[in-house]
N, C-alpha and C positions, 0 to 999 in steps of 0.2 A: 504494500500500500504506500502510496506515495505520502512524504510527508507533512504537504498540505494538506490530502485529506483524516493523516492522525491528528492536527489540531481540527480541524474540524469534529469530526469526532469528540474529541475531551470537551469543547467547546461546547458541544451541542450537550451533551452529558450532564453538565453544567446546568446549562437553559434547562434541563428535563427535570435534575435535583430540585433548581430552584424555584420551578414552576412547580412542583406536586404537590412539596412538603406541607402545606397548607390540610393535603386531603384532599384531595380532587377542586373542581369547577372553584366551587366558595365555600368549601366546608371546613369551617372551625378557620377562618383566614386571617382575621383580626384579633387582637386580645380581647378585647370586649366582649366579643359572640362567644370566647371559645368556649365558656362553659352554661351554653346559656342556649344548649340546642333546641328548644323549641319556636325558637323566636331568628332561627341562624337559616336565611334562603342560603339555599345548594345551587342550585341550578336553573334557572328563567331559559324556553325556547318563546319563539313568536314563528309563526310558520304559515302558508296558505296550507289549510287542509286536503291531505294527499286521499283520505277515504271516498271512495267512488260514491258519486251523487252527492258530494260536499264542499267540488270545485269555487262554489262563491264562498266560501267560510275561512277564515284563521283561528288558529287554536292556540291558546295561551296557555303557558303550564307552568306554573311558580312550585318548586319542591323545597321543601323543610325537614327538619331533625334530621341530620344526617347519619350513616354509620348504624342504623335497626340493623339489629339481627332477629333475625326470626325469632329465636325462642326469646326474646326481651320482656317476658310475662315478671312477674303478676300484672302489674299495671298498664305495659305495652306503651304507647306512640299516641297520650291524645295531644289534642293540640291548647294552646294558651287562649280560655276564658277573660285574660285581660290585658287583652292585644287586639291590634289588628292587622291584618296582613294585607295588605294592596299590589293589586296590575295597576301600573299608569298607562298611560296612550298619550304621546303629545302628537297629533297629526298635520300641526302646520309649521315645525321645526325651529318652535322660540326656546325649546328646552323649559317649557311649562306644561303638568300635564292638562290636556280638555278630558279624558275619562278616566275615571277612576274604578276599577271592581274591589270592593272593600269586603273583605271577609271576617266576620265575627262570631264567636264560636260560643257553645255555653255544653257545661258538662253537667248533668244531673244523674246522680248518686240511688238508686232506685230502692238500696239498702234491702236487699233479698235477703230470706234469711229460711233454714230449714230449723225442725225440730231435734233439739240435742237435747236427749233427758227430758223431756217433758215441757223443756225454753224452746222458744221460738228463738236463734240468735243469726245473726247478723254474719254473711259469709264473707271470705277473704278474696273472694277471686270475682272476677269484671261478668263471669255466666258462670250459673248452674249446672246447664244443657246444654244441648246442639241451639245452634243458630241457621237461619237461614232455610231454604232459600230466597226466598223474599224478602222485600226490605222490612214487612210489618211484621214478621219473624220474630221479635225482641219480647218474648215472654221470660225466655231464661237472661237476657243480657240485665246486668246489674251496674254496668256504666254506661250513657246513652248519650252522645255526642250528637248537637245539632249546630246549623248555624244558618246565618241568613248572609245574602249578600245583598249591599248598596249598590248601586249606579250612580256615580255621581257625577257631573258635567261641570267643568270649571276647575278652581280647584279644592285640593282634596278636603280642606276643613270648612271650606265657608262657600261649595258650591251646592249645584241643584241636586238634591239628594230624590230617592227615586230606590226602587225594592224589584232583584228577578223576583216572579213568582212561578209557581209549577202551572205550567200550559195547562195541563190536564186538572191539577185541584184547586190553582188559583191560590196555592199556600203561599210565602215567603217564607215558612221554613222547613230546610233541609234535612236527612238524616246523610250524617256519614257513616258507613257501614264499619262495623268493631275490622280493628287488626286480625291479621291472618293468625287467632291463635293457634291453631292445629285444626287437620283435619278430622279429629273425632269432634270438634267443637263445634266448627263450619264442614261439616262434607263436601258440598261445592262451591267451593268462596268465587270462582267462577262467576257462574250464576247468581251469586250471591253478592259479590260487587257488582255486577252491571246491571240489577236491579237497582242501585243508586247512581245510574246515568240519567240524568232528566232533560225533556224537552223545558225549554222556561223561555218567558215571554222577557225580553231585555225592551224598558220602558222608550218609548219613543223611536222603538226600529221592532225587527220583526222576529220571530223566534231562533234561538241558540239551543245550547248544548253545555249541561253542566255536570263537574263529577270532582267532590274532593273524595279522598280516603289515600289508602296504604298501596302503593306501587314497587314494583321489583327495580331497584335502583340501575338507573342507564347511564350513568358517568362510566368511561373503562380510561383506564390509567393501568401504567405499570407499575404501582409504588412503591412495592416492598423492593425494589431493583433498584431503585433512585435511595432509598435510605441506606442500602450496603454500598457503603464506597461509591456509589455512583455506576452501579455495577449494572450496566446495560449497552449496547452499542446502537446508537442513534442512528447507525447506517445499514443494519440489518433489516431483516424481514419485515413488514409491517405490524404479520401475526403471529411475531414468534416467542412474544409473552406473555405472560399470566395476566388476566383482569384482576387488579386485588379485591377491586370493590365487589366483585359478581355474587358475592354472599350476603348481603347487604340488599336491604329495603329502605324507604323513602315515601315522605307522606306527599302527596300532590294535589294541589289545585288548579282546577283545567276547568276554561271556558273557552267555547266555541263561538264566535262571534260574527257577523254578517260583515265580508267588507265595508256594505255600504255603512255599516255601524260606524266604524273607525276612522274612516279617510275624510278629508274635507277638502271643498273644492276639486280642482283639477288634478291634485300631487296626490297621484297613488304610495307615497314613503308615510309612512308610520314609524314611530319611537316609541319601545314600550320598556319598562323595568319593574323589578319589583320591590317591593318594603316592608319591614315590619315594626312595628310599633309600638312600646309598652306604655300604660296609664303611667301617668306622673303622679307620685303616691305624695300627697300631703296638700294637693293641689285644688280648690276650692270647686272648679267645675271639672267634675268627670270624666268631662273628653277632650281635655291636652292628654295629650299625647307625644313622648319619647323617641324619635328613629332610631333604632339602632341594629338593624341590616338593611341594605340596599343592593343588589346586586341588576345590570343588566347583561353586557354581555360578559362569559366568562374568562375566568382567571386577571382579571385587571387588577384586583384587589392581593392579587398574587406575585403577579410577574409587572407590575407595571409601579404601584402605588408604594412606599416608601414607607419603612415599618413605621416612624413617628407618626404619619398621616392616614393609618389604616383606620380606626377607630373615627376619624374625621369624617374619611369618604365614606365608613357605614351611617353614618347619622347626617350628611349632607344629601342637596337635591341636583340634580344636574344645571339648573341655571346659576350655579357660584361653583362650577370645574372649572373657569379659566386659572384657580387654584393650585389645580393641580396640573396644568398643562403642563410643566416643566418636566415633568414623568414621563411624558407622553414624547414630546419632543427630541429631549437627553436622556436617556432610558438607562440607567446602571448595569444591566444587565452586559451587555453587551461590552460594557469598559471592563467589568469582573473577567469576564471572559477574555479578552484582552491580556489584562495584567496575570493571570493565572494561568492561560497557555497560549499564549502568543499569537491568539486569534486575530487580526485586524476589527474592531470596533466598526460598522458603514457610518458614513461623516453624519454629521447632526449639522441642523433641524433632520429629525425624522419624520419629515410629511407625510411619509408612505403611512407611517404609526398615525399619524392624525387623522390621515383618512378612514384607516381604519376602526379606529378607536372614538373619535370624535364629532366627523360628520358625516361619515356615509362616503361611500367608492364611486367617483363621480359616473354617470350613464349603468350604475347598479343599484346602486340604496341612498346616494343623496338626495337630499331635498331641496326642492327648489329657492327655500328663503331661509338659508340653517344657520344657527348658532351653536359652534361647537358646546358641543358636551356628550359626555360618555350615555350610552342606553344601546341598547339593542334596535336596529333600524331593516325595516321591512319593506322592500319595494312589493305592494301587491297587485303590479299589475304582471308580475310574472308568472307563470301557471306551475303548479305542483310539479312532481314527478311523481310516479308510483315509486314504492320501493328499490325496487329490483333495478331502477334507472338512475338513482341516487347516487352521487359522486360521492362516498365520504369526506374526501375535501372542497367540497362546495365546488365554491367559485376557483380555487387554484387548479380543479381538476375540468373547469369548463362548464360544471354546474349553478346557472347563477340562480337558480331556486334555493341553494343551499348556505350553509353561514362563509362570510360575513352577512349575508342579506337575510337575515333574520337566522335563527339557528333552530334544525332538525332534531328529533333526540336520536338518530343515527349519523350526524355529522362529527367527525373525528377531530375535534375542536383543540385537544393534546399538540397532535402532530400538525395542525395548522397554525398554531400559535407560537409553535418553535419556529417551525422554517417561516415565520412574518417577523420574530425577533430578529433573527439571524439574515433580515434583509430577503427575502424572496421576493416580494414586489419591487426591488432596486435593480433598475439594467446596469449587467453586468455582473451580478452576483455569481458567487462559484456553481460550477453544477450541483455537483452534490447536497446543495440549503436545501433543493427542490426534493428529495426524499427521507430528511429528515423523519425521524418516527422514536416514541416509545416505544416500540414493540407490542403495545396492546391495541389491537386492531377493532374501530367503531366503524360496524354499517347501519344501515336501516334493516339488514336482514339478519344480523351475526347471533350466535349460539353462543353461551357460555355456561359451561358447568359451575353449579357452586362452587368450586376449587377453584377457577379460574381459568378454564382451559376453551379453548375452541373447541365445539363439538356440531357435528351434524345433525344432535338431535335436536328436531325444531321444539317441541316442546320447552326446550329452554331458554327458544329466544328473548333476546330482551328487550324487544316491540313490539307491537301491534299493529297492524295496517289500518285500524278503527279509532275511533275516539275513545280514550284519553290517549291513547298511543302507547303509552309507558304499561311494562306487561303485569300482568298477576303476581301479588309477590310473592317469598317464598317463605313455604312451608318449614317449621322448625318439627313437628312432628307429625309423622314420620320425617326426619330429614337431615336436608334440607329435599324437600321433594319440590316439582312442577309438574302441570300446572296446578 
């Protein structure tokens, strides 16, 4: 091997280290979240919906608690009664958002209780019984998780507030279905999650698609590779290492929304991100409200943002990033690599980084009148693909359906954020940026065994071709089983 491409290599190594160690996408990224998973977004996609007869729809998907394992009983994955967790939409690119989907959750305690000894007492575990298949199932469940969602237009605390309800019963509120405790609990959580997919009327446009609960987590990373020594080769195979995360669940929130919901005017680009929120305790009205995650697109808070200033950008809005542009422009990474193996740095301003990260890639996902700031940005005038036709590297692979232009949960976001560190949109760059890889291969179609391995068995794939996309999670007993 020649030995430009051994710094390359060590280089890229580097860039993998120092992009993972976080835990994937945004899990656990900041000191503030890190111990504070219920309130910590993982992962935000925005995407034109790829399910056949769903052509007019984007699907938004905000994931929290990172790191469930399946058996995580007694208490499992519910979510935080006193938060809120938000999708923004800014659609005319002032880096304000105009929609807001606000989710609010309440946990009621049903306090079951069987006969011991002649006492009625009070049991230790979330069900009695089987659950399911249907969502009105919940005689044995003893913790019952609901929530409602806002619509809010303007913005998010002092705009036009507004409630989905259920198409069909006209509720606003939802059940999210219990975690995957085991299949003697749930026999087919199957069927028994996608009983809580609901049609629901989104006020002032026309019917969507809505589904929170517990999903099979879709981030693939190499990490236990990047924690030993750095111990991976950035210029091998795509698929020639272990997913660490593939044992690993993930709660998600997914709505499906009607283009014409989102866009305004002529400019088909959309900006969406997400946040979460906790009450401000001592505070005289109720609903101030705390930011503290924000993520849109991923790994920024990782590979981009500046440990002093991580806890900033989780609790900031995208209309005060010209803050942090100096991240964006001068990027550390690239000088560590540098001084550590002798990699060439590509010269600064990094514009390529601003495009990406800032405003949109001009004639793919910018917008016509934009003020830079970080968020995930969606051109939707461009048509899905089916799976099977899905570039895992998006746009680098000639896919402009795929991320940067909003992001897929099979777009291989690891490996396209090394080789956009290491200059791959710069002409002239060496050949080899352009293959860069962890070694853990994301498609929209790929298999992984709970171990972490590529398998043929589809059963274990880790998406769906359907709404919410993200697949059934996984069984701790028997297990880890699927589906």
């Amino acid at each position: 091997m020649k030995r430009r491409s051994i710094q390359l290599l060590a280089g890229a190594a580097f860039v993998a280290a120092a992009g993972v160690t976080a835990i994937g996408s945004s899990h656990r990224e900041a000191p503030g979240i890190a111990g504070r998973p219920k309130l910590d977004g993982t992962d935000f996609y925005a995407f034109r919906s790829y399910e056949p007869g769903r052509e007019g729809f984007v699907t938004l998907i905000a994931n929290y608690i990172p790191l469930q394992d399946a058996y995580g009983g007694p208490n499992f994955f519910a979510m935080d009664p006193a938060a809120v967790y938000e999708i923004h939409v800014d659609n005319n690119g002032d880096a304000r958002e105009d929609l807001t989907f606000q989710f609010r959750f309440k946990t009621r305690f049903r306090n079951l209780t069987v006969p011991a000894g002649g006492r009625d007492v009070a049991v230790p575990l979330i069900n009695i019984g089987p659950l399911g298949p249907d969502a009105d199932d919940i005689g044995n469940l003893n913790t019952l998780e609901t929530y409602e969602v806002r619509v809010i237009r303007g913005d998010r605390r002092t705009g036009e507030v507004n409630f989905l309800t259920n198409a069909i019963t006209h509720s606003r509120t939802f059940r999210k279905p219990a975690d995957r405790i085991g299949d003697k609990s749930i026999p087919n959580y199957v069927q028994y999650a996608d009983r809580h997919v609901y049609d629901v009327r989104i006020p002032g446009c026309s019917n969507g698609r809505l589904f929170v609960g517990q999903r099979r987590e879709g981030f693939v990373v190499n990490l236990a590779e990047a924690f030993d020594l750095i111990n991976l080769n950035p210029l091998g195979p795509v698929d020639g290492a272990e997913n660490v995360l593939a044992d690993k669940n993930v709660t998600s929130l997914a709505v499906e929304v009607p283009i014409a919901c989102l866009t305004s005017g002529s400019d088909p680009v959309i900006g969406a991100w997400t946040t979460a929120s906790e009450r401000m305790s001592g505070e005289d009205d109720p609903e101030e409200w705390r930011q503290v995650s924000r993520l849109g697109q991923p790994l920024v808070n990782e590979l981009v943002i500046g440990l002093k200033d991580k806890n900033r950008f989780n609790s900031s809005e995208p209309l005060g990033d010209a803050r942090f542009g100096t991240y964006v422009t001068n990027p550390t990474l690239p000088v560590l690599i540098q001084a550590l193996f002798g990699v060439p740095a590509p010269a600064t301003p990094r514009n390529d980084l601003v495009a990406v990260f800032l405003t949109g890639v001009a004639g793919v996902n910018k917008p016509a009148n934009v003020r830079p700031s970080e968020m995930l940005r969606l051109n939707t005038s461009i048509a899905a693909k089916l799976p099977a036709a899905q570039s895992p590297v998006g746009v680098l692979g000639g896919d402009t359906a795929g991320f940067p232009n909003g992001r897929r949960p099979g777009d291989d976001v690891v490996d396209i954020a090394l080789r956009a560190v290491e200059g791959v949109l710069l002409p002239g760059h060496p050949a080899a940026v352009d293959q860069l890889t962890d070694g853990a291969l994301a498609t929209a179609t790929i298999a992984y065994t709970p171990d972490g391995a590529v398998t043929g068995d589809a059963s274990f794939s880790l998406f769906r071709a359907s709404f919410p996309y993200l697949q059934t999670p996984l069984s701790g007993s028997p297990g880890p089983t699927h589906p």
